[in-house]
Structures are given as structure tokens and as C-alpha cells.
N, C-alpha and C positions, 0 to 999 in steps of 0.2 A: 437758690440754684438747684440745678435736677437733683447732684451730687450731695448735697448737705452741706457739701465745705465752702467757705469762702473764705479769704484772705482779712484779717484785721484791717480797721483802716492806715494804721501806722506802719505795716508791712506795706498795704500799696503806695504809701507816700515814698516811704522808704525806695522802693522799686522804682517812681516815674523819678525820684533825682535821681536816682545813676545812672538811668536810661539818658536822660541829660547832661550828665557827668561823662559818661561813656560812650556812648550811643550805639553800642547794643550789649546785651547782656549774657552772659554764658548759663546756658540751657541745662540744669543737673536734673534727668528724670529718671524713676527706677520704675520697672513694671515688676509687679508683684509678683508675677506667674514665670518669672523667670527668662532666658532668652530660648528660642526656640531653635534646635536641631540642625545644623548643617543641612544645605540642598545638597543632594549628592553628585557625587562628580562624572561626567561624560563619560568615563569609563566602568564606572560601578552599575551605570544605568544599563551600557551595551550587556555588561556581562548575565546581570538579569533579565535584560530578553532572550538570551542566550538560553539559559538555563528554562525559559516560560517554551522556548521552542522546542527544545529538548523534551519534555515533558510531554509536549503536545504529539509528537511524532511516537514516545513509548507505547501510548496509549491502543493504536493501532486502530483507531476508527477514525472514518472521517466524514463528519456530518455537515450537511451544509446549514447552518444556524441562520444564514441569513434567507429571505427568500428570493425565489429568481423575481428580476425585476423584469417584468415582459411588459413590453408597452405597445400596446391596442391602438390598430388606426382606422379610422371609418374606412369600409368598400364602400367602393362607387358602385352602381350595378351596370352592366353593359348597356351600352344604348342610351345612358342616360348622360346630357350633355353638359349639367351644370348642375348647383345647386338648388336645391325645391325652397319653395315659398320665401319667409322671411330672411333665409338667409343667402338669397341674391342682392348681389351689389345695385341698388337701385340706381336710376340713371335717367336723367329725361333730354331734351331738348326743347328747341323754342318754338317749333313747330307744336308739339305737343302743349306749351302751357299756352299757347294761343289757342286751340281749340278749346282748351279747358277755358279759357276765358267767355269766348264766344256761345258756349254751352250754359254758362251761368248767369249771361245775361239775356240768352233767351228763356231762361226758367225766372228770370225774375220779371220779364219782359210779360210771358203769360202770368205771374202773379198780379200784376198791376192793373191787367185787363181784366183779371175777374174780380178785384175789389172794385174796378172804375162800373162796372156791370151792375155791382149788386145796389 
């Protein structure tokens, strides 16, 4: 095991009859380090902010630690009606991919005649 320890075999035999016998068994663990500190109570906490605000106002300076958060927006420039280049919503119609079409079968229409040519 990670730990080094394992249990004898006669200890885990011991354990699955009771576990049998009983069907389930009472759990005695000790941690070695001790129990740890009471969380503190709703009112011990207020009173320590109390005292960190206190503190803070004796001081008599007041700096701003965080910075301003300004948030930058693209200008448009006057006159100018939309987005430039790739970031226009692109858009077509069927009038448009039919010339497209008609345009690439006359370019392969002239390919054809200059292979049948040569």
C-alpha cells in the first residue's frame, strides 16, 4: 500500500464476519494533528470588518488600488456606411450564383476549344 500499513489477514477476516453479523460497523478514527479551530461566528466576523474599516478611514488617504476599468469602442468615421472588407456580413442571391455559374462554364467552354485546336 502507498501508506506501509495493511491490515493482517486475520483482522480482515475478523471485519467482513461482523460486517455480516452486523451489517455495518462503527467507524473509530483519530487524526493525529489534532481537531481543527472553530469557524468563527456571524458576529465575530462583522465585528472584524468593523475594526479593518475603522482602520482604513484613520489612515486618511485614499487611493484607488484598483485601476479604472474604461472600455474602448471602435469609432465609425463619418460618412462611412458599414463595415470595411472581411468584416461585412456576406450575402448573395440566386441571381448572382447563376451568373457565377454561366461565367465558369464559358471559361471552361474556351478551355475545351483550345485543347480541341491544338
Amino acid at each position: 500500500t502507498i501508506s506501509g500499513w495493511e491490515p493482517s489477514a486475520s483482522e480482515v477476516a475478523r471485519l467482513y464476519e461482523a460486517l455480516d453479523q452486523e451489517g455495518t460497523l462503527p467507524i473509530t478514527w483519530y487524526w493525529a494533528l489534532g481537531k481543527r479551530p472553530p469557524t468563527p461566528t456571524q458576529e465575530e466576523s462583522d465585528s472584524e470588518k468593523e475594526e479593518e474599516t475603522e482602520k482604513v478611514e484613520i489612515s486618511g488617504f485614499d487611493f484607488d488600488d484598483e485601476p479604472a476599468t474604461v472600455r474602448l469602442t471602435p469609432r465609425r468615421q463619418p460618412g462611412s456606411a458599414g463595415p470595411k472588407g472581411s468584416a461585412k456580413k456576406k450575402t448573395t442571391n440566386f441571381n448572382d450564383i447563376l451568373a457565377s455559374v454561366r461565367r465558369q462554364k464559358k471559361v471552361e467552354a474556351k478551355e475545351k476549344r483550345k485543347r480541341e485546336r491544338r
